[in-house]
C-alpha positions as CSV (number, residue, x, y, z in Angstrom):
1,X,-37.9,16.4,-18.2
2,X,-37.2,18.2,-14.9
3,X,-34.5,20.1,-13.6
4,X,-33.5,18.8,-10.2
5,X,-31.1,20.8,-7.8
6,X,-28.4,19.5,-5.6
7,X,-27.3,21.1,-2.4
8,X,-25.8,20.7,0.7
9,X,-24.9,22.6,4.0
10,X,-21.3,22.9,5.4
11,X,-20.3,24.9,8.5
12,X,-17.3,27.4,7.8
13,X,-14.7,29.1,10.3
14,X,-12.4,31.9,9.5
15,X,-9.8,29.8,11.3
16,X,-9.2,26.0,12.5
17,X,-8.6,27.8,15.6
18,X,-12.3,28.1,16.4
19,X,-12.6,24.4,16.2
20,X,-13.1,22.5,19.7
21,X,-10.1,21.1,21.2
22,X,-10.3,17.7,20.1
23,X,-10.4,18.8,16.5
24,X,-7.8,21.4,17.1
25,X,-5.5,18.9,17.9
26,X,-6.7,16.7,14.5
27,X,-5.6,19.8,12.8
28,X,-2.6,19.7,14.1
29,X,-1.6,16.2,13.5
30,X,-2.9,16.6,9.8
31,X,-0.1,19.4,9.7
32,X,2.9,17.3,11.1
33,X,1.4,14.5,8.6
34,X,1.8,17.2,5.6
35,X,5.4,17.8,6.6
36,X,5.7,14.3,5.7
37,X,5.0,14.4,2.0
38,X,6.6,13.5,-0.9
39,X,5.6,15.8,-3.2
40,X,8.6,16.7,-5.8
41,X,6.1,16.9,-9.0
42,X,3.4,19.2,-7.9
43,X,5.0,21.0,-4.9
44,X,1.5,20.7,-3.5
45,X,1.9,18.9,0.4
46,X,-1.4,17.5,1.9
47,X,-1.7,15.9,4.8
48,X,-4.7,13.9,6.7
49,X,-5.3,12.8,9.7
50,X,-8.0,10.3,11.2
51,X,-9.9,10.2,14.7
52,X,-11.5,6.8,15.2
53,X,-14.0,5.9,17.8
54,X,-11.5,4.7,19.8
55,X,-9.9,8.1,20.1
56,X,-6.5,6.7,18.3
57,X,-5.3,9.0,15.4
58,X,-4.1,7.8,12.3
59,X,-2.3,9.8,9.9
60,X,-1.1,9.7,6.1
61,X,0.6,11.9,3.6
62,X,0.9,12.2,-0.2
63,X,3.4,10.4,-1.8
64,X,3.8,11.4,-5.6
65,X,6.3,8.6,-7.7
66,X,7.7,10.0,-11.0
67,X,5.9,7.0,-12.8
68,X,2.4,8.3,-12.1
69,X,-0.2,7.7,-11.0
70,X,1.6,5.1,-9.2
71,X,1.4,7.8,-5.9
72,X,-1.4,8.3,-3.1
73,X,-3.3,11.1,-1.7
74,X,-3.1,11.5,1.6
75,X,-6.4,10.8,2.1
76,X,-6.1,7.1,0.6
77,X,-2.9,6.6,2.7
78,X,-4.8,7.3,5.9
79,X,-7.9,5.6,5.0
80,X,-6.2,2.5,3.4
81,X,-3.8,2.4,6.8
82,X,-7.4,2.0,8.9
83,X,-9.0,-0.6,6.7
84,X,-5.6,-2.7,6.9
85,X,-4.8,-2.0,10.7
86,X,-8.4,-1.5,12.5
87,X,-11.2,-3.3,10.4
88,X,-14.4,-2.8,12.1
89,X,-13.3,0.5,13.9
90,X,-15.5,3.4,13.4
91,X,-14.1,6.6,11.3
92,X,-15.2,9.4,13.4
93,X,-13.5,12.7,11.4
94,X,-10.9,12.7,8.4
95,X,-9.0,16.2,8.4
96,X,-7.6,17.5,5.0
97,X,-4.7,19.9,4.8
98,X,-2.6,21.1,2.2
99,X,0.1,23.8,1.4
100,X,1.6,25.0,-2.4
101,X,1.1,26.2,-5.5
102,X,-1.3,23.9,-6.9
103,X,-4.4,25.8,-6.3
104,X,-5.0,29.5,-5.3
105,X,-4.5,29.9,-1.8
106,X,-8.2,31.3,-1.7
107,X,-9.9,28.5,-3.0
108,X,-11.6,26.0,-1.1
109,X,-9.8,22.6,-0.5
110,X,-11.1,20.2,-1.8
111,X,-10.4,16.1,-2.2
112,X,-9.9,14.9,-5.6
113,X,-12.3,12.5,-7.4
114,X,-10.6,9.2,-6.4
115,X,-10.4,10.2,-2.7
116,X,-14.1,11.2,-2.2
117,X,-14.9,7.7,-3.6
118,X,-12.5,5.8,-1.0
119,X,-13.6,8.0,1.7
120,X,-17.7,7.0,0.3
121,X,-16.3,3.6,0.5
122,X,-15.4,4.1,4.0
123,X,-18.6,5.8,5.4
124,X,-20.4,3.0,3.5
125,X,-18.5,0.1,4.9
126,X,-18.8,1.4,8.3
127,X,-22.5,2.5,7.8
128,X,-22.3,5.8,9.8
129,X,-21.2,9.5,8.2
130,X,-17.7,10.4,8.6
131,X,-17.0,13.9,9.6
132,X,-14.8,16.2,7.1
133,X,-12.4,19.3,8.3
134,X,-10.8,20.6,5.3
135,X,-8.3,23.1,6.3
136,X,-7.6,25.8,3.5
137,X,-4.4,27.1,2.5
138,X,-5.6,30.5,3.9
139,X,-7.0,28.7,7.2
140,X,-10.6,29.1,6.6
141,X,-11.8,25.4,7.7
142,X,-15.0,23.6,6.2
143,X,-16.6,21.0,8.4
144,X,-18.5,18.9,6.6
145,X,-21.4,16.3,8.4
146,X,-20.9,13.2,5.8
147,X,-19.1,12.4,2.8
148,X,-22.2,11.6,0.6
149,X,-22.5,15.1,0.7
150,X,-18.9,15.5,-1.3
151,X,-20.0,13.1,-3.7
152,X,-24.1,12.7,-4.1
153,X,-23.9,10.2,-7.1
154,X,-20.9,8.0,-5.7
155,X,-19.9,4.6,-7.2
156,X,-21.8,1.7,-5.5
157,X,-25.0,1.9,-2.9
């Protein structure tokens, strides 16, 4: 037996602010996508939003139903919405944001289980690392180079 360790780097910002204007403006459009959410079971509101390489920005939002889990992360909204609408268009960043209760407003954000496997599914299918903001509730922002490194023992190749 051998104990094996698992790590990963991420860069971190005190505030989305510092992020370059093309990302800035992915922020923002994750934020208008958030006000878009149907949340009336956890009172937590996330939105994402989507830069492909074609520069067009796609955006989802959660959508709980009271018979669960029939409702989707935001994540899966936008990322479902590309592989419908734009197969074969690369995935260049995903942005995370989300607002409430649900989790103390200094933790990091973070996507749930089901999400990080769709978005593995996406970096796999397209073959090249998708970028990951994740905004926190307190506005420090996580960038994140690929989404194997959110979920090293993923479902699949």
């Amino acid at each position: 037996m051998s104990n094996q360790q698992y790590q990963f780097q991420y860069r971190m910002h005190a505030h989305w602010n510092e992020l370059s204007p093309l990302d800035i403006t992915l922020v923002h459009e994750a934020f208008k996508a958030m006000d878009n959410a149907y949340a009336p079971y956890s009172r937590f509101k996330v939105g994402a939003s989507v830069r492909l390489e074609t520069g067009a920005v796609i955006c989802g939002s959660n959508q709980e139903n009271i018979a669960f889990p029939s409702g989707l992360c935001a994540e899966r909204v936008a990322l479902n919405y590309v592989g419908a609408n734009f197969p074969g268009i690369t995935i260049d960043t995903l942005v995370v944001v989300a607002q409430g209760e649900l989790m103390p407003e200094e933790h990091l954000l973070s996507p749930c289980g089901g999400c990080r496997q769709v978005m593995l599914e996406s970096e796999n299918r397209q073959s090249t690392p998708i970028r990951v903001i994740l905004v926190n509730q307190d506005q420090r922002t996580m960038i994140i180079e690929t989404v194997k490194d959110l979920l090293p023992f993923g479902f699949g190749k």
